[in-house]
Structure formats: C-alpha cells, structure tokens
DSSP file (Angstrom, degrees, kcal/mol; ACC not computed):
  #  RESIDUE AA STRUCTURE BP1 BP2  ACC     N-H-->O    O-->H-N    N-H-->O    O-->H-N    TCO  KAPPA ALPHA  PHI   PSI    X-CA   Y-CA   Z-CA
    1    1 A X              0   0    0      0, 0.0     2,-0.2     0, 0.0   135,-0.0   0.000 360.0 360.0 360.0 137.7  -29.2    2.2   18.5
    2    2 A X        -     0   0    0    132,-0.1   132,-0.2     1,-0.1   134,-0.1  -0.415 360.0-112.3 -78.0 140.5  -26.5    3.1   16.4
    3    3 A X        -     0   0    0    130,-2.5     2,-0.3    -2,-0.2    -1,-0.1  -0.304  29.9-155.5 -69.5-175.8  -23.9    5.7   17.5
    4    4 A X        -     0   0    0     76,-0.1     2,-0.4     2,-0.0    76,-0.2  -0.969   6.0-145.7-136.2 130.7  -23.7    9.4   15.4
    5    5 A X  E     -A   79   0A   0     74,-1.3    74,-2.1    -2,-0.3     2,-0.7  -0.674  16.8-166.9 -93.5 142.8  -20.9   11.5   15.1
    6    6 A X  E     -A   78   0A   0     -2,-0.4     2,-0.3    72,-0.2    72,-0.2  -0.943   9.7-179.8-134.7 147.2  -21.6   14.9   15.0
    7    7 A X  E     -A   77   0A   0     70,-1.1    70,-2.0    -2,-0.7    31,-0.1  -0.980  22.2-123.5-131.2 122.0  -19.3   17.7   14.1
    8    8 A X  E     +A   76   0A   0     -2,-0.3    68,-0.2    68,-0.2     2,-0.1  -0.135  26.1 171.9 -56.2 143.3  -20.0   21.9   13.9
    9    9 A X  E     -A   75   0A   0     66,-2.1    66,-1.3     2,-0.0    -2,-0.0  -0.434  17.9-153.1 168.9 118.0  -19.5   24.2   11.1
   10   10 A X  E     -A   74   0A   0     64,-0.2     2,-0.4     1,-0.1    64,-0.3  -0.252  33.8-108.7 -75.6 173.2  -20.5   27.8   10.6
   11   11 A X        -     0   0    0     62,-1.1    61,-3.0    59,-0.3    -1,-0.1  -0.932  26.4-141.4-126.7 146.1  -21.0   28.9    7.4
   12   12 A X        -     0   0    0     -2,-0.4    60,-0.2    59,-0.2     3,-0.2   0.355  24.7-114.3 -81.0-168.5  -18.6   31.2    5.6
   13   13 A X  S >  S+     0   0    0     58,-0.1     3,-1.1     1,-0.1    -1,-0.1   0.777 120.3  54.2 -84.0 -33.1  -19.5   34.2    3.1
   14   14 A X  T 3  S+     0   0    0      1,-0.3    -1,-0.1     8,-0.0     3,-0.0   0.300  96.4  61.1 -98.5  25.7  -17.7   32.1    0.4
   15   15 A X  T 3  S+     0   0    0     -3,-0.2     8,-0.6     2,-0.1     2,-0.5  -0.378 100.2  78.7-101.9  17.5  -19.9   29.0    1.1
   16   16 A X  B <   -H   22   0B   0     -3,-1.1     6,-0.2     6,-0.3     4,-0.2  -0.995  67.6-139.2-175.2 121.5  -23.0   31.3    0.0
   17   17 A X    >   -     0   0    0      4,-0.6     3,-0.7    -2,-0.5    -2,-0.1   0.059  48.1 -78.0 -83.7-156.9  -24.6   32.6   -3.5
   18   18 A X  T 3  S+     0   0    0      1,-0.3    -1,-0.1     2,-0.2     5,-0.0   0.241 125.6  57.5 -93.8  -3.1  -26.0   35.7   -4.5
   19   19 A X  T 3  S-     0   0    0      2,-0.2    -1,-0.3     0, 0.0    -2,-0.1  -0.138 117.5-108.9-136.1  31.5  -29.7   35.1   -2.5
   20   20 A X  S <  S+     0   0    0     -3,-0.7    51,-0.8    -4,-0.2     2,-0.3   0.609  83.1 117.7  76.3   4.4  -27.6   34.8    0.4
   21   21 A X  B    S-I   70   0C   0     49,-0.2    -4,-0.6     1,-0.1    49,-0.3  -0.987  80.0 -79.8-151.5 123.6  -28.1   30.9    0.9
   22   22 A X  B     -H   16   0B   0     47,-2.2    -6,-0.3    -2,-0.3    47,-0.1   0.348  55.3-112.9 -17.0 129.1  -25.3   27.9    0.9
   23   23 A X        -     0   0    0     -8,-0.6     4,-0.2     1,-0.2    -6,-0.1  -0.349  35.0-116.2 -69.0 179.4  -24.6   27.1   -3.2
   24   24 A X  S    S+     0   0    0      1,-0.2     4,-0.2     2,-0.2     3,-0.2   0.557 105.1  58.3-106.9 -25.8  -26.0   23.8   -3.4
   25   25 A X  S >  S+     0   0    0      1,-0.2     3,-1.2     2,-0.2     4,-0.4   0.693  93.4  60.2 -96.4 -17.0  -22.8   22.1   -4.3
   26   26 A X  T 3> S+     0   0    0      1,-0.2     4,-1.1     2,-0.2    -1,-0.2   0.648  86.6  77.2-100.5   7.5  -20.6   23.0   -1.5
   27   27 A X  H 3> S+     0   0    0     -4,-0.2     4,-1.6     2,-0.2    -1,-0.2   0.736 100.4  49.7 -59.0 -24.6  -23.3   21.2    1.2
   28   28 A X  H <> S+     0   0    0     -3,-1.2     4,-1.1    -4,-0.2    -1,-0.2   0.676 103.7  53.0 -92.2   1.1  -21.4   18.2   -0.3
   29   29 A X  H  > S+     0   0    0     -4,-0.4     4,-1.3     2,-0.2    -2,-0.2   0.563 112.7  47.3 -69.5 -44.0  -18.2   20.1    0.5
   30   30 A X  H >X S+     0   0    0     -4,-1.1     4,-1.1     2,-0.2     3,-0.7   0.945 108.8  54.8 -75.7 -72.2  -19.7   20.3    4.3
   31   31 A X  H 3X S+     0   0    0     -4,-1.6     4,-0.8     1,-0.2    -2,-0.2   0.690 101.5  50.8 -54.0 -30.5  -20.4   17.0    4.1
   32   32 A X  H 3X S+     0   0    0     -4,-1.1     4,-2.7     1,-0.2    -1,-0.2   0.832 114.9  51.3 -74.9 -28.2  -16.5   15.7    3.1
   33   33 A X  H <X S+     0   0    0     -4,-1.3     4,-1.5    -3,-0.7    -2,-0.2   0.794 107.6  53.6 -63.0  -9.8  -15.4   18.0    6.4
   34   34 A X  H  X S+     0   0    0     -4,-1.1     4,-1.5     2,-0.2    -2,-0.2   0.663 108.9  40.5-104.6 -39.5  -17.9   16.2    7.9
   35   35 A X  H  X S+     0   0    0     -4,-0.8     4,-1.7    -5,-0.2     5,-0.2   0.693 115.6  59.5 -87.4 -32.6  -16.6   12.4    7.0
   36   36 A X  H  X S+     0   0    0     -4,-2.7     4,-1.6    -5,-0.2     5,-0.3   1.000 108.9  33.9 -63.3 -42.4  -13.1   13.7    7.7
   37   37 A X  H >X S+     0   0    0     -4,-1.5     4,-3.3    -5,-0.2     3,-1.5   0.986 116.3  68.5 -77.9 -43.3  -13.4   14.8   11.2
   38   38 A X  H >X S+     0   0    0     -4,-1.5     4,-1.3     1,-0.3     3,-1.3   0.842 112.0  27.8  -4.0-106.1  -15.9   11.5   11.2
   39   39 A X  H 3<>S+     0   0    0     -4,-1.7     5,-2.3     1,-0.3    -1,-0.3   0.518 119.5  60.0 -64.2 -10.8  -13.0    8.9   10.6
   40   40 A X  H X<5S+     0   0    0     -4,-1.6     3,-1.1    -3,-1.5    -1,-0.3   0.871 109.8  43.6 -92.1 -43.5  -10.2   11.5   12.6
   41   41 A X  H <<5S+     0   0    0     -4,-3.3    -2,-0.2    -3,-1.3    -3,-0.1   0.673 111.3  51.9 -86.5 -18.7  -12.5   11.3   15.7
   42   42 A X  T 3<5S-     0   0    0     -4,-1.3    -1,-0.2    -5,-0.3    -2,-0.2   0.283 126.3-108.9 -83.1  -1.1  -12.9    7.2   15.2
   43   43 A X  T < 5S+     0   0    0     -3,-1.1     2,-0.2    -5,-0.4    -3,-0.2   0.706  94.2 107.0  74.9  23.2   -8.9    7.4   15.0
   44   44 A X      < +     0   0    0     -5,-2.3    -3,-0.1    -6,-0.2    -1,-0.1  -0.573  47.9 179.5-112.9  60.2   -8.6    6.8   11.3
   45   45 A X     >  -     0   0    0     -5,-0.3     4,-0.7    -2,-0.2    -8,-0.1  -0.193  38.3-109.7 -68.8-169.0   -7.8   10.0   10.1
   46   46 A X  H  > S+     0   0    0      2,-0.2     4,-1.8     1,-0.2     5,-0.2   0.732 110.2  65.7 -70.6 -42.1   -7.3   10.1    6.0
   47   47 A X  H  > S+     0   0    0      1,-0.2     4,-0.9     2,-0.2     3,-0.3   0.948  93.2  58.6 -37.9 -60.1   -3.7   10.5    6.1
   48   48 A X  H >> S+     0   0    0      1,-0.3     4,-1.4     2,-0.2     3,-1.0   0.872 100.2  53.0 -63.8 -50.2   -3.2    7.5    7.5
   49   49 A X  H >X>S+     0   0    0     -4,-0.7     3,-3.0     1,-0.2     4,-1.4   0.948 112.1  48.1 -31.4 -66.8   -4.8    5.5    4.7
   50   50 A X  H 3<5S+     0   0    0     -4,-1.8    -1,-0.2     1,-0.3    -2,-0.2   0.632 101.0  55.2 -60.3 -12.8   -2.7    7.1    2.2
   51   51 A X  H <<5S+     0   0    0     -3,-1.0    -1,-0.3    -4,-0.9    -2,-0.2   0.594 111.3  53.8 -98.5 -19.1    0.5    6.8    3.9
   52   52 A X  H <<5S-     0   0    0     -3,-3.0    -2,-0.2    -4,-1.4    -3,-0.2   0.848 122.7-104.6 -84.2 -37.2   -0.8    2.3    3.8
   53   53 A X  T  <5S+     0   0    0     -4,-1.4    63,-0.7     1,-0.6    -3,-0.2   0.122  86.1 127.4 135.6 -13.4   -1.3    2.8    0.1
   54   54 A X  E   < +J  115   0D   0     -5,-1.3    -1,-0.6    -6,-0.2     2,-0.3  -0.474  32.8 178.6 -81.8 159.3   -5.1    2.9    0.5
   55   55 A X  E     -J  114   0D   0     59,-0.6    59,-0.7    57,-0.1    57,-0.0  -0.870  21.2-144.7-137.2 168.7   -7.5    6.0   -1.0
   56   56 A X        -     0   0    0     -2,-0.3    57,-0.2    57,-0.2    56,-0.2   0.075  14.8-173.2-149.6  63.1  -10.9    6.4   -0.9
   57   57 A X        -     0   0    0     55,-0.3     2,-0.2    54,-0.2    55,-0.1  -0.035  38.8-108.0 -57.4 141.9  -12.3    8.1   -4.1
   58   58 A X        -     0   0    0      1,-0.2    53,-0.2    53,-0.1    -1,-0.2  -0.546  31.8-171.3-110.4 136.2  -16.1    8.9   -3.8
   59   59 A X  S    S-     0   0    0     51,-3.4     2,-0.3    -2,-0.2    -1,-0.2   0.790  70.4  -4.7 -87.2 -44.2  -18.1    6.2   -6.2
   60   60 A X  E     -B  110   0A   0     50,-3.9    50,-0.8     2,-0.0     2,-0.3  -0.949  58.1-168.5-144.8 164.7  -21.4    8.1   -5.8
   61   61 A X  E     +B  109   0A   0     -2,-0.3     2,-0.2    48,-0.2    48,-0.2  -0.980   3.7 179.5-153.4 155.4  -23.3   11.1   -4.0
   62   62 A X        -     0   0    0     46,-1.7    46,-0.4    -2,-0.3     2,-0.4  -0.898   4.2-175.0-147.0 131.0  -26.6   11.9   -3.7
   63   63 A X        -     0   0    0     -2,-0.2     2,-0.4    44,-0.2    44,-0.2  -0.919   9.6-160.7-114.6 141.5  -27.9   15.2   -1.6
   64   64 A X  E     -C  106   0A   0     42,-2.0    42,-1.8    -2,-0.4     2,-0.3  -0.974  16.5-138.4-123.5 153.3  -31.5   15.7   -1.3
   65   65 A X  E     +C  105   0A   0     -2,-0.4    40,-0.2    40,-0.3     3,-0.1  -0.672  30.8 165.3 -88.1 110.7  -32.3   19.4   -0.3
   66   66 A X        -     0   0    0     38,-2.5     2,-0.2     1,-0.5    39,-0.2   0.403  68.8 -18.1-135.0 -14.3  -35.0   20.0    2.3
   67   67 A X  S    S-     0   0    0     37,-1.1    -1,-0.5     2,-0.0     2,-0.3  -0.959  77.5 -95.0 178.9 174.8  -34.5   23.5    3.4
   68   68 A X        -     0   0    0     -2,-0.2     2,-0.6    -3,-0.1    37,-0.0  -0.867  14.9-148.6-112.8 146.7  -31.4   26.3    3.1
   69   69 A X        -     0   0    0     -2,-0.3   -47,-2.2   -47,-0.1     2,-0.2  -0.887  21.4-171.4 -72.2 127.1  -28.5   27.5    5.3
   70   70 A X  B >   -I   21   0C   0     -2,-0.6     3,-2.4   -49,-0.3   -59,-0.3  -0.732  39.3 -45.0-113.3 170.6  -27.1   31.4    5.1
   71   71 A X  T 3  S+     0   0    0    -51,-0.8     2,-0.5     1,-0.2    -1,-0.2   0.048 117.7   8.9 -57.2 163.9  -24.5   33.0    6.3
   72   72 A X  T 3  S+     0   0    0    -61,-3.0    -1,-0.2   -60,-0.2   -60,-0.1  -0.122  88.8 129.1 109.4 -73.9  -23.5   32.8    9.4
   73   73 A X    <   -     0   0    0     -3,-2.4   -62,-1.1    -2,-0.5     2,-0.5   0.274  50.2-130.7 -58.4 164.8  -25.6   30.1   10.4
   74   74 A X  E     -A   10   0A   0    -64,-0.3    24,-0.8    -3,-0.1   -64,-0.2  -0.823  14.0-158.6-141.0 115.8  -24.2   26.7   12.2
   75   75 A X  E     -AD   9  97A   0    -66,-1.3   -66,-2.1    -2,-0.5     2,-0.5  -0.238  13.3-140.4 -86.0 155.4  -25.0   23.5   11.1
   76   76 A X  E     -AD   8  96A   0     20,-2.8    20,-1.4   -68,-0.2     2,-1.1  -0.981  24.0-153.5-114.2  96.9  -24.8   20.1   13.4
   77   77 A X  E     -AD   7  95A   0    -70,-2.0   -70,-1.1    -2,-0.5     2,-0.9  -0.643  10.3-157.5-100.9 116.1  -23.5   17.8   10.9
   78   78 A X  E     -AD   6  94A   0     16,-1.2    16,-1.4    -2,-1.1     2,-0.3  -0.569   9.5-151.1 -87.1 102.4  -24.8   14.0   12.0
   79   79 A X  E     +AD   5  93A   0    -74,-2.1   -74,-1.3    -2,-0.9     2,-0.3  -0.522  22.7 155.2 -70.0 131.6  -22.9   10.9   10.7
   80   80 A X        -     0   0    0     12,-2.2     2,-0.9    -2,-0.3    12,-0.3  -0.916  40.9-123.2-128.7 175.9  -23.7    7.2   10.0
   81   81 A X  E     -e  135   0A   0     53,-2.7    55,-3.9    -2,-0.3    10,-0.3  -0.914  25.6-177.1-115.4 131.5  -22.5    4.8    8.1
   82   82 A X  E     +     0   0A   0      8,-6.0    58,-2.0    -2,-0.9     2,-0.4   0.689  66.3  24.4 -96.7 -32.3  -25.3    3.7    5.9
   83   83 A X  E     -eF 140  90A   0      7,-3.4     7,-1.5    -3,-0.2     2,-0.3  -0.884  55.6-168.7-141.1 127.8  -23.6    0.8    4.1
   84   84 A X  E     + F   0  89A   0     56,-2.3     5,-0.2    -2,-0.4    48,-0.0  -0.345  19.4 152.7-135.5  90.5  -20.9   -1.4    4.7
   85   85 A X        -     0   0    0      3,-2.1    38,-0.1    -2,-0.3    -2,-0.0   0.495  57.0 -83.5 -94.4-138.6  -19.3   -3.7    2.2
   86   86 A X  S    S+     0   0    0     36,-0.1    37,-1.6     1,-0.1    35,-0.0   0.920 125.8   3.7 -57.7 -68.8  -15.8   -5.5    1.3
   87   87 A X  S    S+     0   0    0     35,-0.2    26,-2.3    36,-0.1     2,-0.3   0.157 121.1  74.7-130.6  43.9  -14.6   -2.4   -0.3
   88   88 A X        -     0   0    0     24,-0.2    -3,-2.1    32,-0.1     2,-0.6  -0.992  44.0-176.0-136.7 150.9  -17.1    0.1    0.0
   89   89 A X  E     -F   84   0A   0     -2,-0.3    22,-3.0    -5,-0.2     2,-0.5  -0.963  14.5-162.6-140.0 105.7  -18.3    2.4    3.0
   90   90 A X  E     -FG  83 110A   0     -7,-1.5    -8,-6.0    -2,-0.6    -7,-3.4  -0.873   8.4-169.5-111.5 140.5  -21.5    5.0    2.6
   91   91 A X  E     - G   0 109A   0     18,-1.5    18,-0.6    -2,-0.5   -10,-0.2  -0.925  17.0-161.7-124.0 128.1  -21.9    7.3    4.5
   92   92 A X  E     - G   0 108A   0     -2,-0.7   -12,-2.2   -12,-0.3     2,-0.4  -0.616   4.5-174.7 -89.5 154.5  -24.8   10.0    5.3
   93   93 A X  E     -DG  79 107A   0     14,-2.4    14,-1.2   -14,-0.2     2,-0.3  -0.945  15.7-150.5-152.2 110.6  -24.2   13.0    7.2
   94   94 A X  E     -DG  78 106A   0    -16,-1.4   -16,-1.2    -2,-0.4     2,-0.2  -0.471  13.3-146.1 -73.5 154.8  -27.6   15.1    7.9
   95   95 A X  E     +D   77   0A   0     10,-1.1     9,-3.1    -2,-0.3     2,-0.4  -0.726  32.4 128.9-122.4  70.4  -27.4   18.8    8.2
   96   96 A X  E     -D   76   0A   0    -20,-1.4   -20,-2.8    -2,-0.2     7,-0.1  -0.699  53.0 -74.8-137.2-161.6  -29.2   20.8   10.2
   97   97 A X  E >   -D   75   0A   0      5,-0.4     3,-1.5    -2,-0.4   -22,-0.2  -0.346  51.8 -94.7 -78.4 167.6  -29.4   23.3   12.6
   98   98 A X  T 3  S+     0   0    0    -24,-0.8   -24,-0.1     1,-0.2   -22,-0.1  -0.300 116.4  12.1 -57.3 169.3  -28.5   23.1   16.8
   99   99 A X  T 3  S+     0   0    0      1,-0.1     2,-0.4     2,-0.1    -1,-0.2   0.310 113.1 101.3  83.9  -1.6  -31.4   22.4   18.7
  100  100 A X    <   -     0   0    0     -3,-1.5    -1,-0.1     1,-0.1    -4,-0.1  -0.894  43.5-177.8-115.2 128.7  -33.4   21.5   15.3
  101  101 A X        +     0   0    0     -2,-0.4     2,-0.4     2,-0.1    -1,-0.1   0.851  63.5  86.1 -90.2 -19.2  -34.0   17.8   14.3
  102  102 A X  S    S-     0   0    0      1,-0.1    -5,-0.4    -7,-0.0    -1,-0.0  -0.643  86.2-130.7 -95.5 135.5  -35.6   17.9   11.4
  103  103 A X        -     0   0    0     -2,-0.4    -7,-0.2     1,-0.2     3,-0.1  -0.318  10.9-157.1 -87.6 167.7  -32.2   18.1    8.8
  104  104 A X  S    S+     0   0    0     -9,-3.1   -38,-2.5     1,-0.1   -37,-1.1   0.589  86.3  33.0 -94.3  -5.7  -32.3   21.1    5.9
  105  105 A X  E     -C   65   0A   0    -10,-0.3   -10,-1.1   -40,-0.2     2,-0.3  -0.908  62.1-170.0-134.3 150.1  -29.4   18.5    3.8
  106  106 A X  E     -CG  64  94A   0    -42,-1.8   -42,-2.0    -2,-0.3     2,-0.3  -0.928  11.1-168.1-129.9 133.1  -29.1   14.9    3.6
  107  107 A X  E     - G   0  93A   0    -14,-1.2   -14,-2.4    -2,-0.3     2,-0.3  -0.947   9.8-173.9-124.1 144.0  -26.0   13.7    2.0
  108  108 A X  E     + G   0  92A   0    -46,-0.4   -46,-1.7    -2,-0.3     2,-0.3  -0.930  14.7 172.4-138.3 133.6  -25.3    9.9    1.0
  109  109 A X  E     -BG  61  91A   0    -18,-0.6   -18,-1.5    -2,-0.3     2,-0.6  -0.890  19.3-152.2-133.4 119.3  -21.8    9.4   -0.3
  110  110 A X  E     -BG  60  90A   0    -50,-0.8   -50,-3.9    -2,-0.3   -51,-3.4  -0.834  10.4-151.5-114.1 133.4  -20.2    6.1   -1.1
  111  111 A X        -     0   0    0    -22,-3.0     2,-0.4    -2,-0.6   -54,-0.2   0.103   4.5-142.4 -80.6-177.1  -16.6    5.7   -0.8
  112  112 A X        -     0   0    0    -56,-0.2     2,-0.4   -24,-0.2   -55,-0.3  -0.786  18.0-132.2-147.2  86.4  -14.3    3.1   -3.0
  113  113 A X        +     0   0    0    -26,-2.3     8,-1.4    -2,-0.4     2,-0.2  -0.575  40.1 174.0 -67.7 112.3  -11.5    1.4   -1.2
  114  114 A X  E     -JK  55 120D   0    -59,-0.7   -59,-0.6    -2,-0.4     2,-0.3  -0.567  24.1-148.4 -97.8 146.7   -8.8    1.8   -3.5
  115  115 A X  E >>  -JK  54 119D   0      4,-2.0     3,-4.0   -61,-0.2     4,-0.7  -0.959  52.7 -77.7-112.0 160.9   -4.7    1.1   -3.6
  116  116 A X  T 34 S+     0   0    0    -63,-0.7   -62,-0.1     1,-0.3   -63,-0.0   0.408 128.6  55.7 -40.5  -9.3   -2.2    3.0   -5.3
  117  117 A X  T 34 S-     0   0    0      2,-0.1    -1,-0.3     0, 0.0     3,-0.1   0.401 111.3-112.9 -91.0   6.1   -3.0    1.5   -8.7
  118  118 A X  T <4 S+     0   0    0     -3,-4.0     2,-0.2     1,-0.3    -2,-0.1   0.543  76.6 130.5  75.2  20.4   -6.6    2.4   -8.6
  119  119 A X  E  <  -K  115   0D   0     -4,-0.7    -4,-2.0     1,-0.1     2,-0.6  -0.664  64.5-106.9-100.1 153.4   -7.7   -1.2   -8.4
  120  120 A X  E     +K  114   0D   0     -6,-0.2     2,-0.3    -2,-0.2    -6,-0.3  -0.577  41.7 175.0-101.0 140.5  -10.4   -1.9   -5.4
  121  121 A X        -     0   0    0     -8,-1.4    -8,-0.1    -2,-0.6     3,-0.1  -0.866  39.5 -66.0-136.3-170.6   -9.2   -3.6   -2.4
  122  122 A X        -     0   0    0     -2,-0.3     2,-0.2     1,-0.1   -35,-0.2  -0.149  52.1-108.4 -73.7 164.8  -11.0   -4.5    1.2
  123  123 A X        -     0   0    0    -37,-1.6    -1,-0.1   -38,-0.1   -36,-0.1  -0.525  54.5 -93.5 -92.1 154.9  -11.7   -1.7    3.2
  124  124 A X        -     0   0    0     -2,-0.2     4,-0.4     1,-0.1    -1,-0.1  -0.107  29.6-124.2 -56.9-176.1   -8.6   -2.3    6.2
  125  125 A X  S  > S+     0   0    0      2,-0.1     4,-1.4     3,-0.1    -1,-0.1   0.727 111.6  60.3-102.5 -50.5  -10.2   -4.5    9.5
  126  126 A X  H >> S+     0   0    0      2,-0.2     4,-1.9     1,-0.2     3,-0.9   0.900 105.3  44.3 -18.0 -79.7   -8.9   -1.5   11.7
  127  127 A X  H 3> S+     0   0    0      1,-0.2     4,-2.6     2,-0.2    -1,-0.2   0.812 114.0  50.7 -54.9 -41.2  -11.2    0.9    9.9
  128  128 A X  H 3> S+     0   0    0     -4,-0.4     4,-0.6     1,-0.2    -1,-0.2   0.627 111.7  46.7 -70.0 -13.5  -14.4   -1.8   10.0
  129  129 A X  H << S+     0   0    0     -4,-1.4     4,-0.4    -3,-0.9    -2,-0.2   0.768 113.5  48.8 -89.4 -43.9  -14.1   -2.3   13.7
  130  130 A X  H >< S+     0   0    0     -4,-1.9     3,-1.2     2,-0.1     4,-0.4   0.994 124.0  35.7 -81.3 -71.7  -13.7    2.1   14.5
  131  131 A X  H >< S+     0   0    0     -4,-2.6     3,-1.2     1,-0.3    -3,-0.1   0.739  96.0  88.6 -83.7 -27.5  -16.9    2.6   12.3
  132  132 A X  G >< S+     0   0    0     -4,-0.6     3,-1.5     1,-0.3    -1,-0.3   0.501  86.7  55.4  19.3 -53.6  -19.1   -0.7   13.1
  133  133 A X  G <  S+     0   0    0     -3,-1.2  -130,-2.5    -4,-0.4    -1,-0.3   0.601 101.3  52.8-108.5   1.9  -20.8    0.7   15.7
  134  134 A X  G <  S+     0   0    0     -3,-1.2   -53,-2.7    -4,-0.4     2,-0.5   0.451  77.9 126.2 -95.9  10.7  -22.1    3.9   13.6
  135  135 A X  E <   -e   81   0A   0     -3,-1.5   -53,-0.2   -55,-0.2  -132,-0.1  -0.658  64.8-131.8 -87.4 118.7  -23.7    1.2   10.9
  136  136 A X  E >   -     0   0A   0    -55,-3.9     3,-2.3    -2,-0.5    -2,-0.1  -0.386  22.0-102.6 -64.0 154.8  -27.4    2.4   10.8
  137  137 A X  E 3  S+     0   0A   0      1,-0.3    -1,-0.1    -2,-0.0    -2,-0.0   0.717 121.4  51.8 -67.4 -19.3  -30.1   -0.5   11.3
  138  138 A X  E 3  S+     0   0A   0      2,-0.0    -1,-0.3   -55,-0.0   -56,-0.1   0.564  85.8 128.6-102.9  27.4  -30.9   -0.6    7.8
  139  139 A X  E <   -     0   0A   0     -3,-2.3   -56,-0.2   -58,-0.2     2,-0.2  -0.071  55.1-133.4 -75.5 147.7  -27.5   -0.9    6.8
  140  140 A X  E     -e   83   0A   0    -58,-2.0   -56,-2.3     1,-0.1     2,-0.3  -0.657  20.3-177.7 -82.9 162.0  -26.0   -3.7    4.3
  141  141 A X              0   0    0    -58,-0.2   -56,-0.1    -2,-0.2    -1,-0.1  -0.786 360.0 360.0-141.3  97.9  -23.1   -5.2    5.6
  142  142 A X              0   0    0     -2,-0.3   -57,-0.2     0, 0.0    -1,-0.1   0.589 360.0 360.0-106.0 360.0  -21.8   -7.8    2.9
C-alpha cells in the first residue's frame, strides 16, 4: 500500500459563496495548501526548489466535484502521487470530511519541472526518493 499524507484545513468565510458552500475554484486553492505542506512534511519544501533554480508550474488540473464544504467545516485533505515521470509529478489530493471516507473533491494536478528559463528539466533525485513511497499502484513511473 502506498503511503498518504494528510493535512487539515478549516474553511474560512472567504473560501465560501453566496449559498454558503466553498466557490468551486478555491478547492483547487485547498488543494495547492495541500501539495505544499505535502512536499514540506516529505522535507522538500517549495522554497528550496527555487532557491536550486527549479519551479514547478502546474501543466494541468482537473477537480471532479462529488459533494460541497461550508463554512466552518474541516476537511482531511489526502495525498498521492498519481504519476511520476522525468519531469513531471501529479498529484491527487481527496477532500473530505474527518471520520468520512467517501471524498466531496478530488483534485488531480500535474506539476512541470521547470529551471529558471522555463525550459523542463528532471524532477531532482532527492525529491523522487521523499515522494516514491506515496506513488499510488496505478501510477506511471517513466
């Protein structure tokens, strides 16, 4: 079994529309706290990349929507790494509530190992050893 990181995070008034219920766009907003504290808690925080010359600008996202959050509420957000190539890393981060399995969000984002000239280079060996053991079974790893 593959590990999951999970990280907390209540949800604010200004996370939250007019009907009371998370705007749909900042669940991917959840989901980037959600890859940060991810890679900070694997000992890669984001800083560190940038300060090697590396970035990691998000190539795609896709959220599918299964149920809502309001205010208040606190979401369990669960990480994997869903894909893992030379120089890309996706990752999903479910959303739901404690004690609840079934998630209300699934978020897929794949990242784009960059350097400072925007040209793609290999995702570091550091970072592929710290995340390795969160690559989900049906994950690609070229």
């Amino acid at each position: 079994m593959p590990r999951i990181h999970e990280c907390r995070y209540r949800i604010s008034y200004a996370d939250t529309d007019r009907m009371d219920r998370v705007y749909y766009a900042n669940y991917l907003v959840i989901a980037e706290r959600a890859r940060t504290e991810f890679l900070r808690d694997v000992g890669h925080p984001y800083r560190e990349f940038e300060r090697s010359g590396s970035f990691f600008p998000v190539r795609s996202c896709e959220v599918r929507y299964y149920g809502f959050a309001s205010y208040d509420d606190e979401l369990v957000c669960r990480s994997r790494i869903a894909k893992m190539t030379h120089a890309t890393l996706a990752i999903v981060t479910d959303m739901c509530r404690p004690g609840e399995a079934k998630p209300l969000v699934v978020a897929r984002v794949e990242l784009a190992c960059v350097g400072e000239n925007g040209r793609p280079r290999a995702l570091p060996d550091a970072l592929r050893a710290a995340v390795d053991p969160y690559l989900a079974p049906e994950a690609r790893r070229d």
